[in-house]
VOBA-1610 file (N, C-alpha, C; in pm, whole numbers, padded with zeros to 5 digits, always signed):
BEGIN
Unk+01058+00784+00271Unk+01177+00811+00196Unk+01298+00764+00276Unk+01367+00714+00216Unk+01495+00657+00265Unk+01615+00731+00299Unk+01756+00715+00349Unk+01813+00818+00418Unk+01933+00856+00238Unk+01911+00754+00206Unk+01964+00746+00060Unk+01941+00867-00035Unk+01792+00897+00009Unk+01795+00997-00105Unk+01780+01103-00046Unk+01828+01136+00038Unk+01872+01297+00110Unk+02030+01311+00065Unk+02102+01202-00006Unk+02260+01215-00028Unk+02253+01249-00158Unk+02132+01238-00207Unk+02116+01192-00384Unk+02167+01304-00464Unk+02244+01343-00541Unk+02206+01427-00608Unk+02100+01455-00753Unk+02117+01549-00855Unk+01996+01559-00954Unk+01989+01394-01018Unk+02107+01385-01059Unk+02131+01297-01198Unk+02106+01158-01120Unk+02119+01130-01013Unk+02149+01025-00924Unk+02004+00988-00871Unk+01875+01120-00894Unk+01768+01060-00843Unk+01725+01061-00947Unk+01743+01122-01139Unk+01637+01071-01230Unk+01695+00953-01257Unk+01784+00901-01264Unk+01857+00748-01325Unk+01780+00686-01214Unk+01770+00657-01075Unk+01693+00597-00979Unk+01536+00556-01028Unk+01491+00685-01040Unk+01342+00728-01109Unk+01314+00629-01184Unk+01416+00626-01304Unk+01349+00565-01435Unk+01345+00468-01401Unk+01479+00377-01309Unk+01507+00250-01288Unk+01399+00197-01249Unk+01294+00277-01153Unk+01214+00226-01067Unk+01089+00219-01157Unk+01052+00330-01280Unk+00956+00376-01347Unk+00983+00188-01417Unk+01104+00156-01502Unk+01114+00075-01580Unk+01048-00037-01527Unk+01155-00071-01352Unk+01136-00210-01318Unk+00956-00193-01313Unk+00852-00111-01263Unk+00696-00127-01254Unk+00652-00111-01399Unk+00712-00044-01457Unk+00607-00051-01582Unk+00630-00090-01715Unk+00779-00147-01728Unk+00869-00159-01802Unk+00919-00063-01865Unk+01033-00086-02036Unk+01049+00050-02091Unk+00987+00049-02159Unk+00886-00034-02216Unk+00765+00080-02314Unk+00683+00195-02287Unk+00636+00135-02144Unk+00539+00233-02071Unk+00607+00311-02045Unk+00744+00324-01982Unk+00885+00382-01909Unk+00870+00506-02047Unk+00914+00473-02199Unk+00941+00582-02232Unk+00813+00664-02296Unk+00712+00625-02287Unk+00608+00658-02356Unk+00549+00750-02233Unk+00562+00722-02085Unk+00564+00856-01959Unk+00639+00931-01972Unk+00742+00914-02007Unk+00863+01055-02020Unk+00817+01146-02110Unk+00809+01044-02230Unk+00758+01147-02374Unk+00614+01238-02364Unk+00538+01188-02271Unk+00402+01246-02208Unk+00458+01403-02146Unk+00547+01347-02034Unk+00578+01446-01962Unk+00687+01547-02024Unk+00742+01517-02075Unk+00815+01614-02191Unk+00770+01729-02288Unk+00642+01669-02332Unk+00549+01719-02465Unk+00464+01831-02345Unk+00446+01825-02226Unk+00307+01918-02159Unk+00375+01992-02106Unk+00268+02151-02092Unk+00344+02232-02087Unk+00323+02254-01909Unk+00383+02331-01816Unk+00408+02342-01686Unk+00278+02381-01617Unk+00176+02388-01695Unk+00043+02393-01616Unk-00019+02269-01592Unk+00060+02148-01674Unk+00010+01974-01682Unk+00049+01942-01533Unk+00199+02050-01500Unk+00249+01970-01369Unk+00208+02011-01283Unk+00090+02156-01264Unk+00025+02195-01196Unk-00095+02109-01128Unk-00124+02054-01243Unk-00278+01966-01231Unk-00235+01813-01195Unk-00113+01794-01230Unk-00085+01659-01160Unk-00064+01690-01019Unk+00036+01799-00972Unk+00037+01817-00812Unk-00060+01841-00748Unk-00157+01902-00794Unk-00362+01919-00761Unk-00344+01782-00708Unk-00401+01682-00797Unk-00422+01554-00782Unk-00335+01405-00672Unk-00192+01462-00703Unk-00098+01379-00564Unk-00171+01444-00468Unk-00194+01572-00399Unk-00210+01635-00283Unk-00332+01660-00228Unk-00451+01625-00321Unk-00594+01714-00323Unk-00646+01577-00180Unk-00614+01462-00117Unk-00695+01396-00074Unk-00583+01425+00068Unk-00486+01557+00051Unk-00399+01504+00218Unk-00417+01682+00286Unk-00396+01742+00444Unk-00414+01845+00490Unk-00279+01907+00461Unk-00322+01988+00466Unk-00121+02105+00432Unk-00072+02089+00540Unk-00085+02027+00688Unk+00010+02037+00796Unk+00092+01926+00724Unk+00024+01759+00744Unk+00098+01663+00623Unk+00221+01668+00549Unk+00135+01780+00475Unk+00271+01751+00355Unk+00340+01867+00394Unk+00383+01926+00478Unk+00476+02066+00584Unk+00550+01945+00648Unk+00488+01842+00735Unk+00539+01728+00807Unk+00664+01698+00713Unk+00606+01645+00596Unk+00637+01465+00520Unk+00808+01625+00481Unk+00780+01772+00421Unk+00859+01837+00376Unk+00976+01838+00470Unk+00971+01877+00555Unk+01064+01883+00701Unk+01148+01793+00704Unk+01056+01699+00730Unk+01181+01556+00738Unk+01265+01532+00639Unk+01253+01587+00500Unk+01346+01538+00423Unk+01412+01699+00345Unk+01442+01776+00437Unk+01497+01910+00432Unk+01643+01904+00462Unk+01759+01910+00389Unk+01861+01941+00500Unk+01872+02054+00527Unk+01931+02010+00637Unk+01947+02037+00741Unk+02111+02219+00688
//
C-alpha cells in the first residue's frame, strides 16, 4: 500500500477503487461487481473475507494492519 492512501479519505478511496476496478475490468464488469456487491447481504462479505485471508497466518495480516494504522 502506498503512502497515498493513508491520506485518503472515504470518498477519495471508492472513486480510486472503481477507477482501478474499471481500468482491469472495464465498466461492464465494473458495474455488474458493484451491483453483485450491493444486492448480498453482510454474511456474503463474511465469506469473501474467509476466502482473501484463509491461505495467510493472523501474525501477517496484524503485520500488513499496523503498518497502515495511523498513527
Amino acid at each position: 500500500m502506498t503512502n497515498s492512501t493513508h491520506t485518503m479519505n472515504d470518498t477519495q478511496l471508492r472513486v480510486k477503487a472503481i477507477a482501478l476496478l474499471k481500468k482491469e475490468l472495464g465498466m461492464a464488469t465494473t458495474l455488474r461487481f458493484l451491483a453483485l456487491m450491493n444486492q448480498n447481504s453482510t454474511t456474503d462479505y463474511v465469506e469473501i473475507s474467509r476466502q482473501i485471508y484463509e491461505e495467510q497466518q493472523l501474525d501477517e495480516i496484524f503485520t500488513r494492519a499496523k503498518q497502515n494504522w495511523k498513527s
